[in-house]
Each structure stands twice: as structure tokens, then as C-alpha cells.
C-alpha positions as CSV (number, residue, x, y, z in Angstrom):
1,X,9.8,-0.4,40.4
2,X,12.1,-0.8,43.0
3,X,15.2,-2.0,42.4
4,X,14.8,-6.3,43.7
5,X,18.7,-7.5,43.0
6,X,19.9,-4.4,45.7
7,X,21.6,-6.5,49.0
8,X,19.9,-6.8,52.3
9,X,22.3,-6.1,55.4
10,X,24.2,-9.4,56.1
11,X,23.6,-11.1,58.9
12,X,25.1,-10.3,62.5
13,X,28.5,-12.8,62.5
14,X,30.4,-14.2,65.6
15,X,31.8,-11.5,68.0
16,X,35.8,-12.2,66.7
17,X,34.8,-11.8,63.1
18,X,34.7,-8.8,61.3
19,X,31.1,-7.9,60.0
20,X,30.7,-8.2,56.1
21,X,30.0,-4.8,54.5
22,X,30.7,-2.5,57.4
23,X,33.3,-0.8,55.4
24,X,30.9,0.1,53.2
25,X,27.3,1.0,55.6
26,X,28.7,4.5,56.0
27,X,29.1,5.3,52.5
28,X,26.2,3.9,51.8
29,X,23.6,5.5,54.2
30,X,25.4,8.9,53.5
31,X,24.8,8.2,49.3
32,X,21.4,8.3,47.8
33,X,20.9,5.0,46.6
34,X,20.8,4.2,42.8
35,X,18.3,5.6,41.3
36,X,16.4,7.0,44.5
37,X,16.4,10.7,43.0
38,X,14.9,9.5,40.3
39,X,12.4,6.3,40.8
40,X,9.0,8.0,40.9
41,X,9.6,10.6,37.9
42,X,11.2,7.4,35.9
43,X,8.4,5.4,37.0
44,X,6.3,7.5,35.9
45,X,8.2,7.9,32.1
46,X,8.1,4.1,31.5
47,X,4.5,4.3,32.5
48,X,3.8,7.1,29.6
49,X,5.5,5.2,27.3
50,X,4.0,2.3,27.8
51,X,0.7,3.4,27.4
52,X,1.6,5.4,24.1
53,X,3.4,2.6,22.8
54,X,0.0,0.7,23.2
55,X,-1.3,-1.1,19.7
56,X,-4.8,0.3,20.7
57,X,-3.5,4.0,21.5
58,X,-1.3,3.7,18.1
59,X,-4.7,3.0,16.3
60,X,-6.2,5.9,17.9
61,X,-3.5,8.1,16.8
62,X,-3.4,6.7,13.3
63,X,-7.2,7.5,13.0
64,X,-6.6,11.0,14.2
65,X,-3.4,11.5,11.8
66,X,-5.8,10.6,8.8
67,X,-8.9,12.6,9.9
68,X,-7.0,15.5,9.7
69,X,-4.8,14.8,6.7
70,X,-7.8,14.1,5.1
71,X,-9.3,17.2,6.1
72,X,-6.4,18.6,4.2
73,X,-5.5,17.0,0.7
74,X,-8.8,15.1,-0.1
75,X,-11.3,17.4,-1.9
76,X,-14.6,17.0,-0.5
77,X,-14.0,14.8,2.7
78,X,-14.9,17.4,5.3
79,X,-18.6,17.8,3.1
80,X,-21.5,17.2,5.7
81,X,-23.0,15.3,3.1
82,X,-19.9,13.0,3.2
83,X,-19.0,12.7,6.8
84,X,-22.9,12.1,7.2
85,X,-22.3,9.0,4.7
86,X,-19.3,7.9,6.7
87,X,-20.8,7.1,9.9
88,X,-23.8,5.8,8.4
89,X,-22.0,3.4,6.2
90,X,-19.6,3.2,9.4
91,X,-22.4,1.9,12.1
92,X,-23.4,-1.5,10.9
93,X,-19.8,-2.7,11.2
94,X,-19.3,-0.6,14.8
95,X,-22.6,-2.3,15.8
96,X,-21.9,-5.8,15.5
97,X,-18.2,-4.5,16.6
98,X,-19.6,-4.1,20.0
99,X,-20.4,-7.8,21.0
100,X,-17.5,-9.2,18.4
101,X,-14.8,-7.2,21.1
102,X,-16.6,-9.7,24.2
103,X,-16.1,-12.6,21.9
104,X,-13.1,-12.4,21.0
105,X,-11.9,-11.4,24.3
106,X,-13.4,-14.7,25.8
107,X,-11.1,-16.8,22.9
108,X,-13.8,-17.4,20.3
109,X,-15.0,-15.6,16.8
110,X,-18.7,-15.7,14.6
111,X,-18.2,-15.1,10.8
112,X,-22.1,-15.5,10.4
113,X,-22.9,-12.1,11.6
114,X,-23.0,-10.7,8.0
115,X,-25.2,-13.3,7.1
116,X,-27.0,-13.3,10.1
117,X,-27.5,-9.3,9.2
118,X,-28.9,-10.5,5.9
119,X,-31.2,-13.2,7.3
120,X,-32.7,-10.5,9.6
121,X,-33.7,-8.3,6.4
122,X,-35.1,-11.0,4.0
123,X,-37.5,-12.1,6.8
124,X,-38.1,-8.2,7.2
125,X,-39.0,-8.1,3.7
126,X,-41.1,-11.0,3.6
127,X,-43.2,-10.3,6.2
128,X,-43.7,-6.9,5.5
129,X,-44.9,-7.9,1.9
130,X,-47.5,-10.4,3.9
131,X,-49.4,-7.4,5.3
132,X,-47.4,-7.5,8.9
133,X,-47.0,-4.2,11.0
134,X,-43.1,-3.1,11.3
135,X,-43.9,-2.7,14.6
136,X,-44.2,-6.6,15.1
137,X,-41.3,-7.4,12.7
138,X,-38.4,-5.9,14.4
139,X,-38.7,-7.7,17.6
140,X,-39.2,-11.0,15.6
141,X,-36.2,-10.3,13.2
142,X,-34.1,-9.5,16.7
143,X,-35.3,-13.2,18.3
144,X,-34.4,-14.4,14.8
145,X,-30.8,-13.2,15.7
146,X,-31.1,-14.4,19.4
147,X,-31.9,-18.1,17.7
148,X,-28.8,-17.2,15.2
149,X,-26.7,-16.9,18.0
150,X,-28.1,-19.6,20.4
151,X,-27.5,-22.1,17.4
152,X,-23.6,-20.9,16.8
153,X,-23.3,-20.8,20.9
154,X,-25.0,-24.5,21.3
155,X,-22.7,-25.8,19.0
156,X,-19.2,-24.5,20.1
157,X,-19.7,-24.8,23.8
158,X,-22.1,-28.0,23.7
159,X,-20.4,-30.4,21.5
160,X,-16.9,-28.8,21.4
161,X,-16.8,-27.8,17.9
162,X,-14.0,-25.1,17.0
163,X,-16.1,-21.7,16.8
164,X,-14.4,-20.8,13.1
165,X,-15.7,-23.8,11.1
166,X,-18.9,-23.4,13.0
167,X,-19.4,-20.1,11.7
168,X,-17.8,-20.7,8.7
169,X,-20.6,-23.6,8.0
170,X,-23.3,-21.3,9.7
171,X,-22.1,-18.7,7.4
172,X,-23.0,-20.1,4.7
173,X,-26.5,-22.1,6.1
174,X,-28.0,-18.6,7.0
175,X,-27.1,-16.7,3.6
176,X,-28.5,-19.8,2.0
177,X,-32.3,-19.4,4.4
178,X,-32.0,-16.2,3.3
179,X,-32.5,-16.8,-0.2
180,X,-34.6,-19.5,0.4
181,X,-37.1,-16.7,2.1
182,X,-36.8,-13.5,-0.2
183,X,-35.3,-15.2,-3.6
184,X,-34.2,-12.2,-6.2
185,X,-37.0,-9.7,-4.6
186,X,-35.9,-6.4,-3.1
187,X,-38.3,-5.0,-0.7
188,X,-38.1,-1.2,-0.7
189,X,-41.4,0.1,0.2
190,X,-40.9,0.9,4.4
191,X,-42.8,2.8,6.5
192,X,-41.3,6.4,5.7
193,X,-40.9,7.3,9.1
194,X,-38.4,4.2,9.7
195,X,-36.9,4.8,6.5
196,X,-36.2,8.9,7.6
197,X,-34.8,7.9,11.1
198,X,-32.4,5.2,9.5
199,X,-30.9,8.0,7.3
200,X,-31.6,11.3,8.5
201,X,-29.4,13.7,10.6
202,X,-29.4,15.1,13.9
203,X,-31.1,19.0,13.2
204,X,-27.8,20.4,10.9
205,X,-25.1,17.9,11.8
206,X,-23.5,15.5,10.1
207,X,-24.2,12.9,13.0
208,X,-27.0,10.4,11.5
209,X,-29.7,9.8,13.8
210,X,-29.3,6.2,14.2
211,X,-26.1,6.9,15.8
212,X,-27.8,7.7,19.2
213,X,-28.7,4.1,19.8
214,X,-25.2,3.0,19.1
215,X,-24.2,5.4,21.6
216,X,-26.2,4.1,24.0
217,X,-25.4,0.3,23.3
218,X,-21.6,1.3,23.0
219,X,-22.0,2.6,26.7
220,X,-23.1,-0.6,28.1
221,X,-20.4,-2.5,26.4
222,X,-18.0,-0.2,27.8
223,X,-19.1,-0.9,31.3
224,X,-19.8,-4.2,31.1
225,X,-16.5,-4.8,29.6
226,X,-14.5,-3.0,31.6
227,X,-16.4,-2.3,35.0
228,X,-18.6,-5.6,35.9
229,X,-17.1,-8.7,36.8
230,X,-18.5,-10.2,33.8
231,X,-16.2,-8.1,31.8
232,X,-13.2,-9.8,34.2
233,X,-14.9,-12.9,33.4
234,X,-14.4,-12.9,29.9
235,X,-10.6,-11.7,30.0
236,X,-10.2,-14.3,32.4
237,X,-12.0,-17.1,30.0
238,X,-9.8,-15.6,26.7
239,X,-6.3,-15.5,29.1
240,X,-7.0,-19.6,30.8
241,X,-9.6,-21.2,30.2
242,X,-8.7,-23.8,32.8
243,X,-7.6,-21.2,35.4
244,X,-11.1,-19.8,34.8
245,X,-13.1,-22.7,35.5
246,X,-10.5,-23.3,38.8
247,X,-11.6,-19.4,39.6
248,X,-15.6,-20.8,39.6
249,X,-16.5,-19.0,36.3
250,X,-18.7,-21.0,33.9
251,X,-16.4,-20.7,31.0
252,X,-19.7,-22.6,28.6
253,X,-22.3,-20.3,29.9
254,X,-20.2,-17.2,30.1
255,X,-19.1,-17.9,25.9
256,X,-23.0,-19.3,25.0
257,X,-24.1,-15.9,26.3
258,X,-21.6,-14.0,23.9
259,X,-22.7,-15.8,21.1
260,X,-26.4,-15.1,21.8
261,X,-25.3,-11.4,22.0
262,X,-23.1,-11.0,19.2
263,X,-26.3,-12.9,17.2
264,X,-29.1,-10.6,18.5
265,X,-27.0,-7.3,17.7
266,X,-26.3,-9.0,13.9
267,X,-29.9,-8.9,13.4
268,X,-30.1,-5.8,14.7
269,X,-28.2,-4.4,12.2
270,X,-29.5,-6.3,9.7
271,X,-32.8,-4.5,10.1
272,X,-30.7,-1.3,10.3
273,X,-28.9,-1.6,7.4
274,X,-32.9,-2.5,5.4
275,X,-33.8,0.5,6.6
276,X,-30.7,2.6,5.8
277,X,-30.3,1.4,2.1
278,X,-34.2,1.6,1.8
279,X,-33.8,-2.0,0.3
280,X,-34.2,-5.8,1.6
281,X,-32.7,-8.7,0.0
282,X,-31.3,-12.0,0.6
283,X,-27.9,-10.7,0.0
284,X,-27.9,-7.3,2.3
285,X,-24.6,-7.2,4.4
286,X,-22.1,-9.5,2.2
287,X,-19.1,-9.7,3.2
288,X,-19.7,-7.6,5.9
289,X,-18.2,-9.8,8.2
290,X,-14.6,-9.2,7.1
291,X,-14.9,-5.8,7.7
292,X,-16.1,-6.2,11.4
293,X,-13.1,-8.8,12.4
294,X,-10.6,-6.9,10.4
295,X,-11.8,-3.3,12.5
296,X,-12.1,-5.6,15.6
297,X,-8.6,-7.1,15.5
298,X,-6.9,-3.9,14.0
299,X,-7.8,-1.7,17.0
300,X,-5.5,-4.1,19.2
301,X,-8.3,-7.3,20.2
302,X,-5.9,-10.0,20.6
303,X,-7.2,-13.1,18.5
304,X,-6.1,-15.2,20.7
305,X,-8.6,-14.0,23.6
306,X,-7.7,-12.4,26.9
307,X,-6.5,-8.6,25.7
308,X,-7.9,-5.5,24.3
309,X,-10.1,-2.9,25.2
310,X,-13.4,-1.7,23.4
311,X,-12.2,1.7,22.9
312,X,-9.1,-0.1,20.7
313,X,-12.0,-2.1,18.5
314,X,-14.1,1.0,17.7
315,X,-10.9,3.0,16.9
316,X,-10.0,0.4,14.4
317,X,-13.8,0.3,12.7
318,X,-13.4,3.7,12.7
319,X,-10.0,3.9,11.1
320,X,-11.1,1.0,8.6
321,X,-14.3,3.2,7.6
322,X,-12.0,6.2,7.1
323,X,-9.9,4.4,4.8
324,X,-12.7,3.4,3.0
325,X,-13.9,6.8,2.3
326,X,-11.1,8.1,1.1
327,X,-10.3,5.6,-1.2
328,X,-13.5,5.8,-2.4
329,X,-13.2,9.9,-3.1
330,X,-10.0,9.4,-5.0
331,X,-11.6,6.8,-7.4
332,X,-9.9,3.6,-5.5
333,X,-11.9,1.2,-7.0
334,X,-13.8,-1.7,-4.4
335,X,-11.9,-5.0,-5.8
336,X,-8.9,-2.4,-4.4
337,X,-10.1,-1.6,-1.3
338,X,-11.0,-5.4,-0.5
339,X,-7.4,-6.3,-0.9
340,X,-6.4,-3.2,1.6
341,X,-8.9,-4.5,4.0
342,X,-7.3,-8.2,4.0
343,X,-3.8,-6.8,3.8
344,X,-4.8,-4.7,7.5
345,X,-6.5,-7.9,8.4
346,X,-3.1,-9.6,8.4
347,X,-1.3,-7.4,9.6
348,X,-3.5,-6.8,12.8
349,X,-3.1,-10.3,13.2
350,X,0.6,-10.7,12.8
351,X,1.5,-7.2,14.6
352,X,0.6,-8.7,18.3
353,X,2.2,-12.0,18.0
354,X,5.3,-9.9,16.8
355,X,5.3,-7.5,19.4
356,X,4.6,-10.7,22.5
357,X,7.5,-12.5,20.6
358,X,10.0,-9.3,21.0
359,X,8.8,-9.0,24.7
360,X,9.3,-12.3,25.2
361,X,13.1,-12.3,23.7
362,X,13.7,-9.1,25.9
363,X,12.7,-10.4,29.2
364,X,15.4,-13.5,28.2
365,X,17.7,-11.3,27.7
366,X,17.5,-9.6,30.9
367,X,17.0,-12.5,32.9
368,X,20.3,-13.8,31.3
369,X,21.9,-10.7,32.1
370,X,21.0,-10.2,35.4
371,X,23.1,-11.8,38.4
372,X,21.8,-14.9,40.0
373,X,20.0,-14.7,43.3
374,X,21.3,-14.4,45.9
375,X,25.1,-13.3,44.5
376,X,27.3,-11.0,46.5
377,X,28.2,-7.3,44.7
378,X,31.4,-7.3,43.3
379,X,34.3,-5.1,45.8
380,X,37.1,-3.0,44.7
């Protein structure tokens, strides 16, 4: 940047007084300014370390870090048969990951989408065992979500209600439907062919197949995140609402729309994860939630709306995933790797609001250090 508090030439004077500074113009056009050497390759530096010293970069790093070291010291991680389990156990919480990141970007949350998930796949499983093609149930258990969503959007942009206790209350309305619907039954008996392309793997990879789709969908999140004006919408909506309504953007519509998407993809992957574990009940996708927001806010999604990019969020699923895994090859028990996950929830939380705070008390302290405007350079 260039350097603001450097003088202007002083203004021309009367003709009988000697002009301000022109003891010093010689010496100063025949010396490189401060810093002029220098500017562009400096610039450059504080640009680089910015960008490495960036929460979602960091995450990316750390998820790279553990790949390898668990390449290394834990026995049987780099199995095909494990890595294969990894990403499969990996996509339902990437999915809903995807329209989570918008949401939270525009200032608002949904902690029904595990439930929502699990709604999805005890109608699945109830109309299958009535004699209906899976051909007709998928799209229905999708609108299902759509509904989901519309209902948690209606009620947080509509009547005003803060979008955490709506969830919260939603939360617990669609895990109770779904038991209503299925009761104890498990429904395992799918059409083979849906049950092979939930689970299978690409030819002799490790990818699964179902990972294509997520490919696809995590594509057009990407772009309409960061390349449409609807993606500069929602920043805009998380950073002001007010200056985003003074901007023209319809904050109501913009936030209804993410709920309706974040709902639609829950069900989604509620009929995914049926077909994955070869099993529907009322209780598919528990908790699931948790490990969505935590992966979500890890990979550097501010909760307070307004910052973050995608490729941050899916870093941070991925990293939470990871863990996982490994902690479940070394014989970390689950009650164990629920407290990790809300110990990284916390801490992806608190880590942002630390970091703004020692911003902020930087900038103070160079504003207080810096001369007033306007004040002449001290002379020998």
C-alpha cells in the first residue's frame, strides 16, 4: 500500500517568504523514497502471508498434515477398503455441508437437517413396504425436504423467530414424525441396483460411486457462491442485513430460499444414507447434525454470517471425517470421539472471534501510534 501519512509539497507562499521544505526538495527528489525499492515485492509478502495465515488455508493444511501422517503411523489407513469407507461415511455430512456454508454465510443455521435426513428415509421405508416403485419415492422423499425446509424458512423470515430455537424445536418435531411413520421397523430390502450404486466403487478405486453427484452439486455451490451475484447477495445479507436491504436485495426471500435448499439436500441425503447402510429407520442420521455445523464452522464459516469460502467448509468436513477414522482404527471409542467433535466445535467458534478481537486491538494500536493528520515531519 502506498505509504498515506508521506507530505504533499506545501503550498506556494508570498514572494518575501522563504518557501517551507525547499531545503529539503533536492534531497528528496535525488533519494528513493521510503520504501519505493521495495513496495511491490513487500506488497506482495504481506499478501502471501495473508492468505496462508487464513483460518480456511490453515484447515486445509491441517487436513493435509494428517492425511499423510496417517499414511504413515496408522496401520491400515491407506487400505482401499478403508479410504473407500471414509468418503462414504464422509459424504452425507459434505452433502448437507454444501447448502449449510450459504446459510450460514447469509447469518442463519438449521439443526433439523439430521432429522430432516431421517424423516426422508422412514417415509422411504414406508412407502416402499406399501408396494411403491423407488423410482416414485425419491422425488417425493426430496419434496418432503423441500416442505422441511419451506417450514424452517416460513418461520424465521415470516414471523421473525430466531433460526436456532426454530430448528432446535423443528429438530425435534421431525425426528418425532419420523417415528410416528416407521416405528421400531428397519427396512432393508432395496432395489439391488440402488443399494450397489450407494456403496460401490468407481472400477478399482477407492472413490465410491455416489461421490460423482456430490461432485457435481459441490460445483454449483462453488459458483453460485462465489461467481453469481446471488453468492454476493448472501455475504452481503450475513455482513448488514440493513445495508443489504438499502443495496435492493430481498434479505427474506434471499434467506427463505437457503432454507428450502439446505432442507431439499437433507433429504437427499437421507435417502442416501438408506441406501448406503442398506437400512431405513426412524432414527437414520442422529446426531448428524453436529457433525455438519462442527465441519462447517471448523473450515473457517464465520457463525456470525458474512465470511468464509466453500472450499474452507469442505476442508473442515473433510478434516473432521479424518479424525474420525483414525480414531476409530486406534480403538478411540465413539462416546470419545463425540467429545473431540464438540471440543473442535468450540474451538471453531471461539478461534475467529479471537483472531477479529486481536485485529481489532492492532489496528488501535496503530491508529494511536500514528501521527495525526495533517502534522508536519519532524526537522533536524
Amino acid at each position: 500500500m502506498a505509504d498515506s501519512s508521506r507530505e504533499t509539497a506545501p503550498a506556494k507562499t508570498g514572494a518575501g517568504t522563504p518557501k517551507a521544505g525547499t531545503g529539503t526538495a533536492k534531497v528528496q527528489a535525488g533519494t528513493p523514497q521510503a520504501g519505493a525499492g521495495t513496495s511491490v515485492p513487500d506488497g506482495r509478502a504481506r499478501a502471501w502471508a495473508r492468505d496462508a495465515l487464513r483460518w480456511d488455508t490453515v484447515v486445509g493444511a491441517l487436513l493435509v498434515v494428517l492425511l499423510l501422517c496417517s499414511f504413515s503411523f496408522v496401520d491400515n489407513f491407506g487400505n482401499a477398503l478403508n479410504l473407500s469407507f471414509l468418503i462414504g461415511n464422509t459424504l452425507p455430512i459434505a452433502m448437507i455441508a454444501l447448502p449449510m456454508t450459504m446459510l450460514v454465510v447469509s447469518g442463519e443455521i438449521d439443526l433439523s437437517v439430521g432429522s430432516t435426513a431421517g424423516l426422508a428415509g422412514a417415509v422411504m421405508g414406508k412407502l416402499w413396504n406399501q408396494g411403491m416403485s423407488i423410482e416414485t419415492i425419491i422425488p417425493l422423499c426430496i419434496l418432503l425436504g423441500v416442505v422441511c425446509g419451506l417450514v424452517n424458512g416460513l418461520l424465521v423470515t415470516r414471523l421473525g423467530l430466531p433460526s436456532l430455537a426454530v430448528t432446535i424445536g423443528t429438530l425435534a418435531a421431525y425426528r418425532g414424525i419420523a417415528q410416528i411413520v416407521l416405528g421400531s421397523n428397519s427396512v432393508t430390502d432395496f432395489p439391488q441396483q440402488y443399494l450397489n450404486f450407494a456403496s460401490d466403487r468407481l472400477g478399482g478405486t477407492f472413490v465410491p460411486q455416489a461421490a460423482l453427484p456430490w461432485v457435481v452439486l459441490l460445483v454449483v455451490a462453488a459458483v453460485v457462491l462465489h461467481a453469481t451475484p446471488v453468492g454476493r447477495s448472501l455475504f452481503a445479507v450475513g455482513a448488514s442485513q440493513e445495508a443489504a436491504r438499502f443495496a435492493g436485495i430481498r434479505v427474506k426471500r434471499m434467506k427463505l430460499s437457503m432454507f428450502v435448499a439446505t432442507g431439499t439436500v437433507s433429504a437427499l441425503t437421507g435417502v442416501f444414507w438408506a441406501l448406503h447402510y442398506a437400512s431405513a429407520r426412524y432414527d437414520n442420521a442422529t446426531g448428524l447434525e453436529l457433525s455438519v455445523i462442527a465441519g462447517v464452522l471448523l473450515g473457517g464459516i464465520d457463525f456470525d454470517g458474512g465470511k468464509g469460502t466453500l472450499g474452507g467448509a469442505v476442508a473442515g468436513v473433510f478434516l473432521l471425517g479424518a479424525l474420525q477414522n483414525v480414531m476409530s482404527l486406534v480403538n478411540v471409542s465413539a462416546q470419545s470421539q463425540t467429545v473431540v467433535t464438540g471440543v473442535l466445535l468450540v474451538i471453531s467458534v471461539l478461534a475467529p472471534r479471537v483472531a477479529r478481537q486481536a485485529g481489532r486491538a492492532r489496528a488501535r494500536r496503530k491508529a494511536s501510534a500514528a501521527p495525526p493528520p495533517g502534522a508536519l515531519p519532524a526537522t533536524g
